[in-house]
NUMAR-859276 format. One line per 8 residues: number of its first residue (from 0); for each residue x, y, z of C-alpha. Coordinates in nm, 3 decimals. Example, Ala and Ser with C-alpha at 12.3 -4.5 7.8 and 13.67 -1.06 7.14 Angstrom:
REM NUMAR-859276
0) 1.230 -0.450 0.780; 1.367 -0.106 0.714
//
This chain:
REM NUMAR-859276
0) 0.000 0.000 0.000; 0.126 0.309 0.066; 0.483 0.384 0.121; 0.647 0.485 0.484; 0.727 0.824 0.375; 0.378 0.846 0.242; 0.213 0.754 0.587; 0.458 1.042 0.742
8) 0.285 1.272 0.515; -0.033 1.177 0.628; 0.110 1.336 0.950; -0.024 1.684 0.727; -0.252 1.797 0.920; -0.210 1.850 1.348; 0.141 1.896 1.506; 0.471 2.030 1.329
16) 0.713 1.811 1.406; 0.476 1.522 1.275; 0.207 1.719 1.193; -0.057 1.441 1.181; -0.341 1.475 1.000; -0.627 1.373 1.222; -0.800 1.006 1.305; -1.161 0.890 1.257
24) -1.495 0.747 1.455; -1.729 0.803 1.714; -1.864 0.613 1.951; -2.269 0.585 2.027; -2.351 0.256 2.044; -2.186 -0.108 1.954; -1.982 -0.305 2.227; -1.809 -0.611 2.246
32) -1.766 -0.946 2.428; -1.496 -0.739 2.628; -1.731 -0.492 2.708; -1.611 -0.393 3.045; -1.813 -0.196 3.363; -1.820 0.165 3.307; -1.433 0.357 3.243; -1.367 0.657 3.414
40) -1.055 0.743 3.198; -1.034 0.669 2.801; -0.732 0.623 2.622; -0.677 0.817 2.306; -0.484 0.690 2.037; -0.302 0.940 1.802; -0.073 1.028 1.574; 0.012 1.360 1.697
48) 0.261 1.317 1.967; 0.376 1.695 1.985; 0.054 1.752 2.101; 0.067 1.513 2.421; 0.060 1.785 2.652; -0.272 1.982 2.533; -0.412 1.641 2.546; -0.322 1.597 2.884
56) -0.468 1.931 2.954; -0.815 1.811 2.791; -0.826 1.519 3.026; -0.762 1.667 3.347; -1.041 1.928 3.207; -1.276 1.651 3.105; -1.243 1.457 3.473; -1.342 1.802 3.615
64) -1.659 1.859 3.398; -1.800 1.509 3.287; -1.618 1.271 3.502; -1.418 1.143 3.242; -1.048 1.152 3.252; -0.859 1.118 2.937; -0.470 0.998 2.878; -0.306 1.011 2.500
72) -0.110 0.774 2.386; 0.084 0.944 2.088; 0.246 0.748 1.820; 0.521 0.936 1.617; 0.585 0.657 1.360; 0.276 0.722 1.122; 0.240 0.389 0.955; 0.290 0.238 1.302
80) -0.017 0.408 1.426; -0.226 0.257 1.079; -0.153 -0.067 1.130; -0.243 -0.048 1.489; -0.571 0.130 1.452; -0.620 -0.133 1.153; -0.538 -0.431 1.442; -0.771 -0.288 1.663
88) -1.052 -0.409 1.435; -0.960 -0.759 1.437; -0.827 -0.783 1.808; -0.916 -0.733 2.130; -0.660 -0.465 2.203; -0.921 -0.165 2.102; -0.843 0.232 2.155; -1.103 0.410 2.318
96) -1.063 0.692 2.094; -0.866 0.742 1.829; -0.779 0.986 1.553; -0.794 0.922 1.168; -0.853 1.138 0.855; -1.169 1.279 0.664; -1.208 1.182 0.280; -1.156 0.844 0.147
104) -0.951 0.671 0.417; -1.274 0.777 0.706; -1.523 0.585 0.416; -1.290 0.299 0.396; -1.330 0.217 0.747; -1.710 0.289 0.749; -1.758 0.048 0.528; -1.607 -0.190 0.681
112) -1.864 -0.111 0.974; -1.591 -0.030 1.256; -1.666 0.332 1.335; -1.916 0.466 1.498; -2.223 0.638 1.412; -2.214 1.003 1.545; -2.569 1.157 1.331; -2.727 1.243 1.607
120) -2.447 1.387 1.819; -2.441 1.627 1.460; -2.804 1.733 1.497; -2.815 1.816 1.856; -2.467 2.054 1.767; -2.572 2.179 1.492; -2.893 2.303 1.636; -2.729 2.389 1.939
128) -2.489 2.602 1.782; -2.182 2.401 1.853; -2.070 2.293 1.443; -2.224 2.363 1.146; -2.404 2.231 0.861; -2.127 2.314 0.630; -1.871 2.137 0.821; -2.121 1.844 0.825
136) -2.044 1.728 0.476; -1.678 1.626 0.578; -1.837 1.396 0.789; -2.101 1.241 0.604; -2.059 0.932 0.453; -2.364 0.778 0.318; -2.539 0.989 0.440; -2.517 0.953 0.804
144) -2.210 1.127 1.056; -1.951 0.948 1.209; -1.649 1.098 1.443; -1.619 1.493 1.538; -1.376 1.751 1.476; -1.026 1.728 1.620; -0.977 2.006 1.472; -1.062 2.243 1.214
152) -0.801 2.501 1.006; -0.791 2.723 0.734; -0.476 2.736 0.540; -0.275 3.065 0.465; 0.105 3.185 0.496; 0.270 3.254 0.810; 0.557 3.493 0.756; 0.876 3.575 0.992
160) 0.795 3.963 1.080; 1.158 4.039 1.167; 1.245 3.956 0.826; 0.925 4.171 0.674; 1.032 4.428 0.863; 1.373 4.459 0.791; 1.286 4.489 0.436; 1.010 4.676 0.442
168) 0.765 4.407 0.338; 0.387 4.375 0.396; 0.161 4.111 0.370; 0.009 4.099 0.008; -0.360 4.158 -0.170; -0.290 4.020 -0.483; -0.039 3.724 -0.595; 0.166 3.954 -0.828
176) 0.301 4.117 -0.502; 0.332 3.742 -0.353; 0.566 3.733 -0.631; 0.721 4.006 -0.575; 0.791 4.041 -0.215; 0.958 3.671 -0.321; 1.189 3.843 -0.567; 1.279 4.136 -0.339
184) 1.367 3.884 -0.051; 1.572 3.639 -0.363; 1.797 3.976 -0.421; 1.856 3.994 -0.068; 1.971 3.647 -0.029; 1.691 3.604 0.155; 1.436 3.230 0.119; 1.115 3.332 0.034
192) 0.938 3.004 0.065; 0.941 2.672 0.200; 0.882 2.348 0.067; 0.945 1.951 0.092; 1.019 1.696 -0.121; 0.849 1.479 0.197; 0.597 1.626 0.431; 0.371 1.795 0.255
200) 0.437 1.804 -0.072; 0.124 1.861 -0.248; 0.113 2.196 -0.052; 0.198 2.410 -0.355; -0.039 2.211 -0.603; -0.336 2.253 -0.428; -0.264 2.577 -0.321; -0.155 2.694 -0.693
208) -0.462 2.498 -0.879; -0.751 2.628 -0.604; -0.618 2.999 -0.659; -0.610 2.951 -1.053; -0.926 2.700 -1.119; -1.113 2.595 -0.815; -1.373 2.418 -1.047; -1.115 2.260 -1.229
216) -0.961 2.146 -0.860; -1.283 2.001 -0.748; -1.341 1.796 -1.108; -0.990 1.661 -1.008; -1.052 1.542 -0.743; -1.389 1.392 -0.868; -1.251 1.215 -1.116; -1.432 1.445 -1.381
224) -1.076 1.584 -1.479; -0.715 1.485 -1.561; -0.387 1.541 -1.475; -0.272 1.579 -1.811; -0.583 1.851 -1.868; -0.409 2.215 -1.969; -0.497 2.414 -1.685; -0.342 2.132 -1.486
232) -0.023 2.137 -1.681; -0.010 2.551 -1.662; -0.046 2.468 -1.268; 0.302 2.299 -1.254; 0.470 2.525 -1.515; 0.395 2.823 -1.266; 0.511 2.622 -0.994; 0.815 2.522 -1.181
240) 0.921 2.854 -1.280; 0.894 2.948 -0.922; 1.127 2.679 -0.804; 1.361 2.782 -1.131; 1.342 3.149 -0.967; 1.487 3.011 -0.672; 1.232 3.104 -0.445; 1.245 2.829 -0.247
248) 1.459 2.626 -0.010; 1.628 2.295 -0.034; 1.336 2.039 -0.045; 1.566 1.765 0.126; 1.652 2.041 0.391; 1.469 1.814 0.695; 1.525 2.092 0.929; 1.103 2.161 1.144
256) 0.935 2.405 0.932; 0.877 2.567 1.272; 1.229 2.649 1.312; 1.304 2.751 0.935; 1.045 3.011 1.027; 1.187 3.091 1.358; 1.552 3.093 1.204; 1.468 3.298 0.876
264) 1.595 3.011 0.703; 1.296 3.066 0.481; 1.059 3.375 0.551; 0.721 3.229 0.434; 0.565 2.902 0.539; 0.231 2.801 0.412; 0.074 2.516 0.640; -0.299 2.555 0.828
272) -0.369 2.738 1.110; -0.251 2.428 1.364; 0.098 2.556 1.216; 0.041 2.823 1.520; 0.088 2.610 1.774; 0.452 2.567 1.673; 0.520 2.916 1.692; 0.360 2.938 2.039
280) 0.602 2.593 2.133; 0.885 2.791 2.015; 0.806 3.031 2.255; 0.716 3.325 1.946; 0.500 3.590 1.990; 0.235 3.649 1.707; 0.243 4.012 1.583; 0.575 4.021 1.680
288) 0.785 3.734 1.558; 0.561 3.621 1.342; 0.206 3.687 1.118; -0.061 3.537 0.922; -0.161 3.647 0.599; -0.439 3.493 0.356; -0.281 3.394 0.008; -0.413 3.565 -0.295
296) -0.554 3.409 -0.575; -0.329 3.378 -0.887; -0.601 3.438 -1.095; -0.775 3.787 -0.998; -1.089 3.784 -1.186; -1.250 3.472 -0.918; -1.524 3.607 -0.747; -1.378 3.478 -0.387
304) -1.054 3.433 -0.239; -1.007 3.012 -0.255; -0.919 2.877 0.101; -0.768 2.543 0.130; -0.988 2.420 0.465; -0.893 2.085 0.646; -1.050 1.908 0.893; -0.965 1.630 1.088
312) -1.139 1.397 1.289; -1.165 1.231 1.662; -1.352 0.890 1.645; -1.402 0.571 1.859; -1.488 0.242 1.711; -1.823 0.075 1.644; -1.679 -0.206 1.904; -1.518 0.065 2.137
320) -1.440 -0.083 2.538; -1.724 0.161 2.660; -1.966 0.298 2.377; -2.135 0.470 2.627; -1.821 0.646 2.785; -1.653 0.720 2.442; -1.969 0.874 2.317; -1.998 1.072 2.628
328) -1.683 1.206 2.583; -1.691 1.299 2.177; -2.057 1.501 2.316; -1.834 1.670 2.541; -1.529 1.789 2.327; -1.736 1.977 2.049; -1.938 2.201 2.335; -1.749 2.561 2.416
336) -1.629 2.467 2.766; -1.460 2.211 2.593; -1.345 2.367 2.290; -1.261 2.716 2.430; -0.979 2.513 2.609; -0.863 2.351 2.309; -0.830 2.602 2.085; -0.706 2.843 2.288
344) -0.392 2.642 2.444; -0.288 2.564 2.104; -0.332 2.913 1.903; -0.582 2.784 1.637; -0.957 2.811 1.527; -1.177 2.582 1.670; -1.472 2.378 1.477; -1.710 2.536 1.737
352) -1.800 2.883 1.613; -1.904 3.018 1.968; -1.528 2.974 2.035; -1.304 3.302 2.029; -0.958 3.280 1.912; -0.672 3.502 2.071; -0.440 3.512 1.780; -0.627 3.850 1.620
360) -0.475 3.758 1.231; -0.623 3.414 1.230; -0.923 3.487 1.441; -0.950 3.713 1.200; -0.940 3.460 0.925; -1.179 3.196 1.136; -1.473 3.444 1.127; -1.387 3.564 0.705
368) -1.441 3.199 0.606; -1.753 3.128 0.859; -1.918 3.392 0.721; -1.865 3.341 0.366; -1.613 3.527 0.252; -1.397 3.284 0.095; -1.433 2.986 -0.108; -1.364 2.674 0.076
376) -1.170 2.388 -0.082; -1.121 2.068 0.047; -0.738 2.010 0.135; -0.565 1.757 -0.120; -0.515 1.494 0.146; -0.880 1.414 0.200; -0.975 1.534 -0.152; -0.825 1.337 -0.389
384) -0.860 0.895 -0.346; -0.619 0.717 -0.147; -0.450 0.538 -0.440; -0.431 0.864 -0.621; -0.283 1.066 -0.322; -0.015 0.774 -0.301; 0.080 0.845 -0.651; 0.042 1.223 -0.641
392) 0.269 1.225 -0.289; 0.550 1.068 -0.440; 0.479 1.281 -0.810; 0.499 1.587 -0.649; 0.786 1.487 -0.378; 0.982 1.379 -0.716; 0.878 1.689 -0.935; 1.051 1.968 -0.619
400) 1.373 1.769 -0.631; 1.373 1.814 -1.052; 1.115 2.030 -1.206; 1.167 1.946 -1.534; 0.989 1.615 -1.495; 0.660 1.749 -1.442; 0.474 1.576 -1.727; 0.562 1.271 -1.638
408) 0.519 1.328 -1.351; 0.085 1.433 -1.456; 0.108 1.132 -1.662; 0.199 0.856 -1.366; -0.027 1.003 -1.207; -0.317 1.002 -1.459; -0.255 0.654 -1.457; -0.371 0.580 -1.143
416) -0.650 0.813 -1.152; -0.764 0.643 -1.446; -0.736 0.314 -1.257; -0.888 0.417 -0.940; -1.214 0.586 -1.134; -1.262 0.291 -1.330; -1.373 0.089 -1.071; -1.566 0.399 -0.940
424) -1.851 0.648 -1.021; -1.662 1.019 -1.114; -1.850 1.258 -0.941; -1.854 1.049 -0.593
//
């Protein structure tokens, strides 16, 4: 299946240092043979292991308000953490809670009827106040809900303000002075931007294609376009004459992102809001060491600003040790009490829009794309297939390292799309 340094990309979406993309399931009804008396602490299984310690601070918060206590058991080693969750459904070693990702990999395991059902848990927020509608749809499979959000983020630039400063830089409105502020740092001898060959490197595709053809990115991802489709191609000839520009950094360099940023090894690093909490772990002060800025669209004339959104989700299985208690819990985490902690000891937005965020530039941000203001696209990880985003992760990883191969790189690709959507309705 997919490779190892594939799985560590799947670690795109939560903490920095292994920035995890987040797990999968709720719990509201099921139970074993094991089934045990009631718990009074859960066990969470996850792939984020930077973020032990807000965890921590979520279960001594969750013993004082529910009476359920709540100890994470990180894993660092992404396709470590797969197999396990995938051994839970077989054994009888099986996580309380545990987190996954949205998109294909959440339907896989719905279908094979090990997560539980969380629709009415939905209805009761979303008429409460506590998540929306819109953020419903990243949840749905089949029409019914399963899991909540982990987490929710909207996807922009984070910039070192030092290095702004010193040369007279401010954030820009439209991607021409992107461009620019890229060349004026290049003359300096300054990085503009970062990027991987490893983690995370569809970052500039999706970001590139929403802000040229956000149609076009949907139909991608739908199978309803190809890879090999021109506005596709003119996506990674932009992207390639950036890299020939030499606005970005080493894509082997393995160095945190968080302390490229906080070293000016690179002055611009585009990851989702959760990026904040590695600024606030390295002890940065936002408005002072460090900003937030929404990235214009390349092409002008689109009627809203595209915003990569991601969301990632906290689950328990179908079979959980204590349906009851793991439901309880999930209930718990999306209300404000709950959430107002969360977001607030790590820096970001929360899924709960009752929640206020301290960080004034992404708060800022949180309440542009609630109320419309931008158009919403579905972050590459969960939107494109699971075979595809195998093929695409190691395209793109190859492509940074030499540009020139970038048709072949559409074209391998292609190939697996075309596999994948043969067996499958476009459109779904």
């Amino acid at each position: 299946m997919i490779r190892s340094h594939v799985f560590r990309l799947a670690a795109v979406c939560a903490a920095v240092p292994m920035l995890a993309l987040a797990g999968c399931s709720s719990s509201s009804g099921g139970g074993g043979a094991q089934q045990q008396a009631a718990k009074t602490e859960l066990k969470l299984y996850n792939d984020k292991g930077a973020w032990s310690k807000y965890f921590d601070q979520m279960g001594v918060l969750s013993k004082q308000q529910i009476g359920l206590s709540m100890k994470p058991v990180g894993y660092t080693d992404e396709p470590t953490y797969q197999a396990f969750i995938k051994a839970s459904f077989r054994t009888d070693v099986k996580p309380d809670l545990f987190t996954w990702t949205t998109g294909g990999r959440l339907a896989e395991i719905v279908a094979q009827k090990q997560v539980a059902e969380t629709t009415q848990l939905w209805q009761e927020a979303i008429k409460s106040g506590d998540l929306t509608a819109e953020l419903a749809k990243y949840y749905t499979v089949g029409g019914k809900q399963y899991c909540v959000p982990l987490n929710a983020a909207y996807w922009g630039m984070f910039y070192n303000k030092k290095i702004f400063d010193e040369h007279k830089l401010k954030p820009p409105a439209t991607w021409d002075e992107l461009i620019q502020i890229a060349a004026t740092l290049k003359k300096s001898g300054v990085t503009a931007f970062y990027h991987t060959s490893v983690l995370f490197s569809f970052v500039w595709f999706e970001q590139l294609l929403a802000g040229t053809d956000p149609d076009l990115y949907d139909r991608l991802s739908t199978g309803q376009a190809k890879y090999t489709d021109p506005g596709v191609v003119e996506v990674m000839q932009r992207w390639k004459s950036m890299i020939d520009a030499g606005y970005f950094n080493n894509p082997g360099d393995k160095t945190d992102p968080g302390d490229v940023l906080k070293t000016g090894k690179a002055a611009m690093v585009s990851f989702g809001t959760w990026f904040n909490t590695s600024m606030t772990q390295r002890e940065m002060k936002a408005g002072t060491d460090y900003g937030f800025f929404t990235i214009p669209n390349v092409n002008p004339a689109l009627p809203k600003t595209s915003m990569i959104f991601e969301s990632g989700p906290l689950c328990s299985l179908a079979k959980a040790p204590d349906p009851q208690a793991s439901a309880k819990y999930l209930k718990w985490w999306v209300t404000p009490a709950a959430q107002e902690k969360w977001a607030s000891a790590r820096g970001d937005v929360s899924a709960n829009p009752k929640v206020a965020i301290a960080d004034e530039a992404i708060a800022q941000v949180g309440k542009a794309a609630g109320s419309g203001e931008f158009r919403l696209v579905n972050r590459y990880f969960e939107a494109a297939p699971p075979p595809v985003l195998t093929a695409a992760l190691d395209g793109f990883g190859a492509f940074v390292v030499k540009p020139d191969g970038y048709q072949k790189v559409l074209e391998d690709i292609q190939r697996v799309a075309d596999e994948y959507w043969s067996t499958h309705q476009p459109g779904d």
